[in-house]
C-alpha angles and dihedrals in degrees: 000000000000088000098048095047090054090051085057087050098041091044089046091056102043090058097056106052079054086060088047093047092053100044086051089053087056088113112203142189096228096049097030127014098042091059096049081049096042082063103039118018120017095083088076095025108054128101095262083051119028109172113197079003091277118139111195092168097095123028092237092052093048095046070056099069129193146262096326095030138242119036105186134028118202105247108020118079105168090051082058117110088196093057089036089062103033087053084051087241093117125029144271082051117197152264082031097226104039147350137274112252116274083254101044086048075054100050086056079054115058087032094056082045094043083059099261102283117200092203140340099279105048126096126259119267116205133176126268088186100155126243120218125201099206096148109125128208104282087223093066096056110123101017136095117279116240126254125020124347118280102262139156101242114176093326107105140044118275092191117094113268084217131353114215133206086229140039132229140194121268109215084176121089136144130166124210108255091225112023127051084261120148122184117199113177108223130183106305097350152027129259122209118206132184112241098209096061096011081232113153103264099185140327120233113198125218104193096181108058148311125325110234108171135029141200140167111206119239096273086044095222083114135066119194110203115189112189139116135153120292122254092011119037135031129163134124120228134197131228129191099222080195099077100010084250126137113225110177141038109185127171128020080206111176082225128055117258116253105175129037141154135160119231126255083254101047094233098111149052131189139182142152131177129173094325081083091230131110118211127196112201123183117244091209082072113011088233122132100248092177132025111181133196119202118098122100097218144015117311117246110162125050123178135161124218124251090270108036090250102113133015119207121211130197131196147210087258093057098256115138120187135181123223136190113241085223136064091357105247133143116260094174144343112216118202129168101094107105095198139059107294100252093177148001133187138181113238097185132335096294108024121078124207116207147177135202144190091240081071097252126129114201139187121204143204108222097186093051103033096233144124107247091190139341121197139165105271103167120005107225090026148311116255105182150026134193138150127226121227078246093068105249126109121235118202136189122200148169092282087070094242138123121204127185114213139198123245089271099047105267124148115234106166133006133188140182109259113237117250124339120003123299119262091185153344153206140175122233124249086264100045098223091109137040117203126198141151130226143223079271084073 
């Protein structure tokens, strides 16, 4: 009777110092987070100083976020920019002159993971950010989607997201691959046009910024818009023209995006702008698998390979380097260009066509390494690069002129383009127009 008594006990006692354990391992904001910040962060992160206009002195002002939202999502540690700059694997790390101690870094952790509890007695929050399964059957890559034409009917605004006193240019431009479908990225929005009857066929609207980059997947059911404001927001989001929805939020980059573009495949998104890197996030999770650091100056050109395998970047100094999606590795790195990357395009699986502002056009041979030709495409600089579904390039430049070429760079028409200088250019589906706009807006 004795022994069994002292197993109750034992067994009694044992359970409640697991209650007691577990209840010590509730981690909070209150009792364990604010006073990590209090030391480390809150000089540059309170309501008199919010840097990045981000406030960590009170629970309700940090669930806030900053200047390019949210900074922490209940459950995910690792999909926290709080947690990403305060590990140093995303910039600016913090705290700027040092690091947190390996067990305070651990404390944001289990708390992010616990669900962000305020106290101990609040309720987890964890994250509803929304998976999306994009990813197409690889064995329809290159081929002409079944049914109608991907086009916006009835599913967007045709009324303006915001009208402006003056106009600007759009450097930003991308036309759908199967439907008479053009993209031109506006202030604060994207306006669709037909291309048949050059009628408004939606308006997108881009609320945080400028949209600095465009393009339609491979399908073209999708549109990937990069954009953001300078100095303060960059990201690239994806719309299924389709159903005027919008599917995809990926970076809380410091920069604007300048570059983006969404694999064949649809697995993928990169994008890069004046931080120099190129990140390559999955569109299953929304999460960066890949940041790369390699180029020399800001990133200004982003495009995916015919099957979604590599990306190639180009940047403001002329270099131009090709990257495996996954698992993020350089295939090649391409110099020869002397002036900012305006444009690249895929050929074929393994050549890559580029412009430049030094007035070159190149194609390269990504499995050898090597520059296949080099020509003058536009004296005083080219200014733009993109490839027909019939297979030839067409480029604008400072000469005011666009020219269309074939495969292997040569030209077959030229024509003077209409009013101020081109900013940028694209042919139609059909390649029978190129439109473009100019530095008139």
């Amino acid at each position: 009777m004795m022994t069994r008594k002292l197993k109750s006990i034992a067994l009694a006692g044992f359970f409640l110092a697991g209650l007691q354990i577990q209840a010590q391992d509730k981690i909070t904001y209150e009792d364990h987070v604010l006073p990590i910040l209090r030391n480390a962060c809150l000089k540059c992160h309170n309501p008199d100083k919010m840097r990045a206009d981000l406030d960590l002195s009170t629970y309700n002002a940090l669930m806030k976020g900053g200047g390019g939202g949210e900074v922490v999502a209940g459950g995910d540690a690792d999909g926290s920019f709080l947690y990403q700059v305060i590990t140093h694997a995303e910039e600016p790390t913090m705290p700027p002159n040092g690091k947190l101690s390996d067990k305070e870094i651990e404390v944001f952790k289990k708390w992010i993971v616990g669900g962000l509890l305020e106290t101990t007695g609040s309720k987890a929050v964890m994250s509803d950010k929304p998976k999306v399964d994009l990813t197409i059957d690889p064995d329809s890559l290159g081929k002409r989607p079944e049914g109608p034409a991907p086009m916006p009917v009835e599913v967007l605004s045709l009324d303006p997201f915001v009208r402006t006193e003056r106009t600007s240019v759009s450097t930003a431009i991308a036309v759908s691959p199967w439907a008479p479908l053009v993209a031109i990225g506006g202030q604060r929005q994207v306006i669709l046009y037909n291309t048949d009857n050059l009628k408004v066929a939606g308006i997108i609207p881009f609320p945080k910024g400028y949209p600095h980059s465009l393009n339609f997947s491979a399908t073209g059911k999708l549109l990937v818009i990069g954009g953001g404001r300078g100095a303060n927001l960059g990201f690239s989001t994806v719309w299924d023209v389709t159903k005027g929805e919008q599917l995809l939020t990926v970076g809380e980059d410091l920069d604007a995006v300048l570059a983006t573009d969404i694999s064949a495949d649809q697995r993928y998104i990169a994008h890069g702008g004046p931080d120099r890197l190129v990140r390559i996030f999955s569109t299953d999770t929304g999460e960066m698998l890949h940041k790369i650091k390699k180029h020399t100056d800001w990133v200004t050109a982003m495009r995916f390979g015919p099957k979604g395998k590599y990306v190639a970047s180009g940047d403001r100094a002329g270099g131009i380097h090709v990257w495996e999606a996954e698992p993020g590795g350089r295939v090649a790195s391409l110099m020869g260009h002397r002036g900012r990357i305006t444009g690249l395009e895929w050929v074929n699986t393994n050549i890559v066509a580029s412009v430049s502002e030094d007035g070159t056009g190149k194609l390269w041979n990504i499995d050898e390494v090597t520059q296949l030709k080099s020509w003058t495409a536009h004296s005083g600089g080219a200014s733009g690069l993109r490839r027909a579904q019939t297979g030839d390039l067409v480029t604008v430049g400072r000469n005011r002129r666009a020219t269309l070429w074939d495969a292997g760079g040569n030209a077959k028409r030229s024509f003077t383009f209409p009013g101020d200088i081109p900013a940028t250019g694209v042919p139609t589906h059909d390649a029978k127009r190129v439109i473009g706009t100019d530095w008139t807006g």
